[in-house]
N, C-alpha and C positions, 0 to 999 in steps of 0.2 A: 513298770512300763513307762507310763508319760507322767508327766505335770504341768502344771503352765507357770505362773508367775511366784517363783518362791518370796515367802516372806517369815524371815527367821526373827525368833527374841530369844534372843542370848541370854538375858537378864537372869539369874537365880534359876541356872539349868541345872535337875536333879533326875531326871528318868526322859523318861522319853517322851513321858505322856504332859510333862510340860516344854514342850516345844511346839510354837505355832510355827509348821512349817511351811505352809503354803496358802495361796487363798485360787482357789479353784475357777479356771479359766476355762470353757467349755468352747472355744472355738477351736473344731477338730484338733483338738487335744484328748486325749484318753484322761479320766481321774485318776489322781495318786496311788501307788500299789506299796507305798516302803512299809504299809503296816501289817501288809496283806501275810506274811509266816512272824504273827509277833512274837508265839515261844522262841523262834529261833535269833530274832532282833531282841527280846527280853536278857536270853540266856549269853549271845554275843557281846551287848554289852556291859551284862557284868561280868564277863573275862576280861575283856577289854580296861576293864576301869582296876583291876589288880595292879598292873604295872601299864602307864600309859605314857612314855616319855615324848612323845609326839603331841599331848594335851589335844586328844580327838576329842570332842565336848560329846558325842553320844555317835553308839554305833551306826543308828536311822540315817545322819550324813551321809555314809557310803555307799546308799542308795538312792540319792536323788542328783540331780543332774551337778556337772561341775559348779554351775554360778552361784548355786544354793549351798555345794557341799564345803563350798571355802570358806564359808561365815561358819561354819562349826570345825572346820580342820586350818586353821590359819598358817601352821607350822608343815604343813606340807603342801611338798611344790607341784608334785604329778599327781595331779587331781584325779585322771584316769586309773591312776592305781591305790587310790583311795581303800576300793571296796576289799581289795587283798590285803591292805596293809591290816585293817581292821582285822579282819579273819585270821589274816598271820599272826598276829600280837595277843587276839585274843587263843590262839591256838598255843602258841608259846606259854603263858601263863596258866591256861590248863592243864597241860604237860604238867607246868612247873607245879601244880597243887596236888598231881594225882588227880585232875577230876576226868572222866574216861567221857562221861554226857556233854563238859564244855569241850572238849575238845570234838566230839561227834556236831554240835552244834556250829561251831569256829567252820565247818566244812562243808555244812549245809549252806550257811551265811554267805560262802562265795560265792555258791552257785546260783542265788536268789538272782533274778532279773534288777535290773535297774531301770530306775526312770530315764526315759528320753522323753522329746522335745514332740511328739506327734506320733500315731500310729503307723506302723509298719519300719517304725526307726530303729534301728541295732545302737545298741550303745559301742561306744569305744573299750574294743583292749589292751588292757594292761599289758607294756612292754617291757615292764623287769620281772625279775624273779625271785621266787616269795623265799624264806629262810629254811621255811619247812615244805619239806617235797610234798607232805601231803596237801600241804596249799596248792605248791606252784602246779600241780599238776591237774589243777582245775581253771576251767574260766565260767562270767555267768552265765546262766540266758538267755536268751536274745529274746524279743518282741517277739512272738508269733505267728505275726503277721508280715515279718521281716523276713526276704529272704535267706538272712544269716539264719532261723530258727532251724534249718535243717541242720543244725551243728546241737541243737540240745539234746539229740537221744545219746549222741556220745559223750554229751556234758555229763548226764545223770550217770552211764557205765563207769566214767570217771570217778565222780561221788561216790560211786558204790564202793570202788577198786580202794578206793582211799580211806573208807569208813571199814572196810573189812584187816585193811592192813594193821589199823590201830585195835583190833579187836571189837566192832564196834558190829550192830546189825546193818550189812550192806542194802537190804531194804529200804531201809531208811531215807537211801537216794531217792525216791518218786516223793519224799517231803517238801524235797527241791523244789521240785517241778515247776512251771506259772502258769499261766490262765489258758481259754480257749481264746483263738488268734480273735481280736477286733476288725472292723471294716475302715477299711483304710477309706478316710476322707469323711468318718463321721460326722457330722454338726455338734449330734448332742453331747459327744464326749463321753457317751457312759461305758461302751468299751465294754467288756466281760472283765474288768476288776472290780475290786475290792479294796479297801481302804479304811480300817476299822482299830485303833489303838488301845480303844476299851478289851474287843476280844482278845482273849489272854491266848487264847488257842491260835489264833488267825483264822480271818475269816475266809478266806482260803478254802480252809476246808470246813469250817463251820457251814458255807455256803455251797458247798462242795463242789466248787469251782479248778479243782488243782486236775491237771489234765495233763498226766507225766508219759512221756515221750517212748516210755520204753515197756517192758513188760518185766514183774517178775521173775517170770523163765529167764527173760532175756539177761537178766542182773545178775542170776545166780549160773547163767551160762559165763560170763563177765569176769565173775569172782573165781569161776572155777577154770578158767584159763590162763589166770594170773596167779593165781596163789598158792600157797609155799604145797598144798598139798596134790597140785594139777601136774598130770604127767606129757608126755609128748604127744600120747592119742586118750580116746574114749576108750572108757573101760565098757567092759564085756557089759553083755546085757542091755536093760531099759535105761540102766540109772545114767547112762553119758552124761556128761553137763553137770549134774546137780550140784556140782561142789564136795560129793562124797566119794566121786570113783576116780581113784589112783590111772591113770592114763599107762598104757602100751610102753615097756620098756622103760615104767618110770623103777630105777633101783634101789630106791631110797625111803620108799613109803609102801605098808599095806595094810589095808582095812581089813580086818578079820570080820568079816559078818558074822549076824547069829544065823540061826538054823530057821530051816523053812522058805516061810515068806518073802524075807529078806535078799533072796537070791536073784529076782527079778522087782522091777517095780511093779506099780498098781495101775490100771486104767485110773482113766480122766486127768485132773488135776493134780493127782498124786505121782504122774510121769516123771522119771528123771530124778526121783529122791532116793535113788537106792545105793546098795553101800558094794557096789559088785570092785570088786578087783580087774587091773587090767593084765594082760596078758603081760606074761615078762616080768612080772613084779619079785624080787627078793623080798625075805622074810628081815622084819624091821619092828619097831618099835612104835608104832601108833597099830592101836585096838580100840574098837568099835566095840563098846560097854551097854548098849540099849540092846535089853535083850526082848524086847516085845516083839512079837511076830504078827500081830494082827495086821490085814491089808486091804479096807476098808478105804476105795478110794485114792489107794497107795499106800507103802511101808512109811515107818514112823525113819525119818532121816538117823544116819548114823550120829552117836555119840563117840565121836574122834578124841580116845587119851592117850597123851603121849609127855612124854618126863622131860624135866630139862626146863617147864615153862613156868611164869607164873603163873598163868592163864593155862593149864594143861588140857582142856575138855572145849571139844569144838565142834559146834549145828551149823553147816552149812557156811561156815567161814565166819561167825561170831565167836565169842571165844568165853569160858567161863572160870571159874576159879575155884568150883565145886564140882562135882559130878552131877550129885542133884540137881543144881541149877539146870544145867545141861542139858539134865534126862527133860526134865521140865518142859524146857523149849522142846527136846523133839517133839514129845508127845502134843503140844499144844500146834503146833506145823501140821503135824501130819493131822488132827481135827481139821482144821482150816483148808486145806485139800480137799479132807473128806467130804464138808461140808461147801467147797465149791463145786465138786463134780458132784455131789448132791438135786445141789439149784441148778445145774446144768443142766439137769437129765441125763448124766452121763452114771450114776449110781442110782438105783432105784431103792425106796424106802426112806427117804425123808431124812433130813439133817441131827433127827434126834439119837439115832445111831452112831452120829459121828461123837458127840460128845457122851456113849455108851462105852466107846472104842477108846476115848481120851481116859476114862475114866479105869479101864483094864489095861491102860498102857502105863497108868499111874501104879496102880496095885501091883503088877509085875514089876516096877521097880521099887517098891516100898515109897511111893512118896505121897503124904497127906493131900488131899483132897483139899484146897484151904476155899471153893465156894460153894454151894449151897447147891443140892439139885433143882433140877429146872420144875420139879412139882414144888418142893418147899419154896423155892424163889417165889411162883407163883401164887403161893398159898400167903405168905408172907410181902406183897405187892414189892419184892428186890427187885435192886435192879442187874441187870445183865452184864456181865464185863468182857465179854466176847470169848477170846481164844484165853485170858490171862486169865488169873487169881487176884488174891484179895490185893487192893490199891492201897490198905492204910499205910496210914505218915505216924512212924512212931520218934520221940521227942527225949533224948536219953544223952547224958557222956558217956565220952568214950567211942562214938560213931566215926568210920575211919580214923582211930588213932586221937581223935580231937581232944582237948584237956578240956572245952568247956562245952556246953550242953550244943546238941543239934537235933536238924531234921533229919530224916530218913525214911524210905521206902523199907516197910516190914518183910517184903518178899521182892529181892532181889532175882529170882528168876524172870521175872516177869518187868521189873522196874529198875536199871541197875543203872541209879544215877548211883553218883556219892554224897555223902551228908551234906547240907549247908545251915548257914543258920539262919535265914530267911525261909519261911516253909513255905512263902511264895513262888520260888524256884524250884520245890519240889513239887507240890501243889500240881504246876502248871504244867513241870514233864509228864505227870501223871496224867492229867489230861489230855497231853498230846498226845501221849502211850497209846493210851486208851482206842485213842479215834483211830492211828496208824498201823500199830502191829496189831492188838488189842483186834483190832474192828468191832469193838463194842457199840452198840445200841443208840442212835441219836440221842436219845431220851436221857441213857446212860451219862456222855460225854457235857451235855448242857447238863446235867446234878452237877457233875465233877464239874466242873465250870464255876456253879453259883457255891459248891462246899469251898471252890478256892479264893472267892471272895469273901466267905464266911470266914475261914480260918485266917484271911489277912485282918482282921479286925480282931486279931486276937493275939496273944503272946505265950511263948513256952508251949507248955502240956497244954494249956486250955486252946490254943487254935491247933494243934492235932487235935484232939477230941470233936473239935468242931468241924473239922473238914470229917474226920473219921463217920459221928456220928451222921452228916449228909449224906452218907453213902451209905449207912446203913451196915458200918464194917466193925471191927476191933484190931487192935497192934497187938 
């Protein structure tokens, strides 16, 4: 959002967290926000530092104001498009490694607010156009208290449309999101940001200040009007919208539902996940492989397989490269539902049935269990990981392809970076995991927090063990 008077040291710049960028000016000025989503400033620039022929000295630049942002980007002229060039190059180099998380991140990073000069200020937009569509076809933020902010609920559908095209969870868009609007013409400056470089998460949402523009429904309404599998109209039934029903006269696609349940969707929060067929539809080659029927809050979303892909298996426009993966995520969605119309009052019997329901939706597809029940968790003072499974970091070659040792997340349904060899980088999506799709447990997300600084003080196998053992997990 704002800042006042930048003050940068160049001198022996290696992360981000050695840069003094500012010194804090409080006359109706809002305080600094470039640190407020740090996984996604963390993970930005180290894509960005793969291949950097423009010599951007650190991602954080492309969120603070132009006078500040040129002492870190000397080599570029339209300071205004700073924040894209970063996101595009770091988006490119992702691409270019295989890695599916950096480039999810390269997209988020656009869409972050930037600093201006006072509350209720809109930054300037970038007038060219980024190399990669899934860039250009975002802009940031605005100030929230700016009348431009009425352009961020379409900024995030954006984000979504763009993180589902790559395969990515189009959810993930309200990570974007920025603060609740400040009072314009503050004194004290304190504004409703954030500004925090140590939290690895961003405080953001550590402070749970992230206040996204748009809804769920409305994302996956988004995704399902744009993407490869949306047809001209609503398909038959509850499930319209969700991303699983083949539209009116589409020719080309048809979901095969399973039996039962699946034919309509579920009251409450479980609306609109169902896998109903639209009218018109030819017989084709994408099937719907979840075959649980339980409806519990709403149907567990279809698992969309169809050949031809690498990614063949698809929740709701995310995409998988296993089946299990896949099934995984339904089952953990439809919990989440369950357990929102639960806390609603819109299901009666309490949210312990929903993860009753996850757990028969598991077993009906053959797939292991990998957390603890909620009496052993209990018994055992674990801690909670929400809608996912186990978070460990296992430390191996051979991880994507690599000739020499890395990190990795043990259960890629749940965690589906790619390896690095900084288990900082894993470390820290897991954490964000956690807090975002996860909606795991405060308590949960600050362990993971303090396990990620545990395992950076460590090397190899001994900091996986060390993040591992914080959580109380195994690889």
């Amino acid at each position: 959002m704002k800042y006042g008077t930048a003050l940068v040291a160049l001198a022996g710049l290696a992360s981000a967290r050695e840069i003094s960028l500012y010194s804090r000016k409080t006359s109706k000025r809002e305080v600094p926000q470039e640190h407020s989503h740090e996984a996604t400033l963390r993970a930005t620039n180290t894509a960005l530092k793969l291949d950097n022929p423009l010599n951007i000295q650190d991602a954080v630049f492309a969120l603070l104001g132009n006078a500040a942002a040129a002492k870190g980007a000397p080599e570029v002229d339209n300071l205004d498009c700073l924040q894209q060039i970063v996101a595009d190059q770091a988006f490119t180099n992702a691409k270019a490694a295989g890695d599916l998380e950096g480039q999810t991140q390269a997209i988020l990073f656009r869409a972050l607010e930037r600093n201006t000069g006072s509350v209720g200020l809109a930054s300037v937009i970038c007038d060219q156009t980024a190399v990669n569509p899934e860039i250009a076809s975002i802009t940031q933020h605005q100030d929230p208290a700016s009348p431009e902010a009425a352009g961020n609920a379409a900024i995030e559908l954006a984000v979504a449309q763009a993180l589902a095209s790559i395969g990515a969870d189009p959810l993930l868009a309200l990570n974007s999101a920025t603060f609740p609007p400040g009072e314009i013409g503050d004194p004290t400056g304190a504004g409703n940001t954030c500004d925090d470089p140590d939290d690895a998460t961003g405080c953001i949402f550590t402070l749970n200040l992230l206040t996204p523009a748009v809804t769920e429904d409305e994302i996956l309404a988004a995704v399902a009007g744009n993407g490869a599998d949306a047809g001209a109209g609503a398909g038959a039934g509850a499930g319209a919208g969700a991303g699983n029903d083949a539209g009116a006269g589409d020719a080309c696609t048809v979901v095969v539902a399973p039996p039962a349940n699946n034919s309509t969707a579920g009251a409450g929060a479980g609306a609109g996940a169902g896998a109903d067929a639209g009218a018109g539809e030819a017989a084709t080659g994408t099937v719907n492989v979840q075959s649980f029927t339980g409806a519990l809050g709403g149907v567990a979303p279809a698992v969309e397989s169809s050949a031809g892909s690498d990614r063949p298996f698809a929740v709701n426009g995310a995409t998988f490269t296993t089946a299990g993966a896949a099934l995984q995520r339904s089952c953990s969605v439809q919990k989440n539902a369950c357990a929102n119309a639960a806390n609603a009052g819109q299901l009666a019997g309490g949210t312990q049935q929903c993860e009753a329901q996850e757990n028969e939706c598991r077993a009906a597809n053959s797939l292991k269990r990998l957390r603890r029940s909620v009496s052993s968790r209990r018994q055992a003072n674990a801690l909670d990981f929400g809608g996912c499974g186990n978070p460990a970091i296992q430390f191996a070659v051979g991880l994507d392809g690599r000739k020499e040792a890395s990190f990795q997340n043990v259960n890629a349904a749940d965690f589906n970076h790619g390896s690095a060899q900084a288990i900082r980088i894993i470390a820290d999506f897991t954490c964000s995991r956690l807090q975002s799709s996860c909606q795991a447990a405060p308590e949960t997300v600050q362990a993971c927090q303090q396990a990620s600084q545990a395992a950076q003080a460590a090397t190899g196998q001994a900091a996986a063990d060390a993040f591992n053992s914080a959580l109380g997990v195994s690889a």
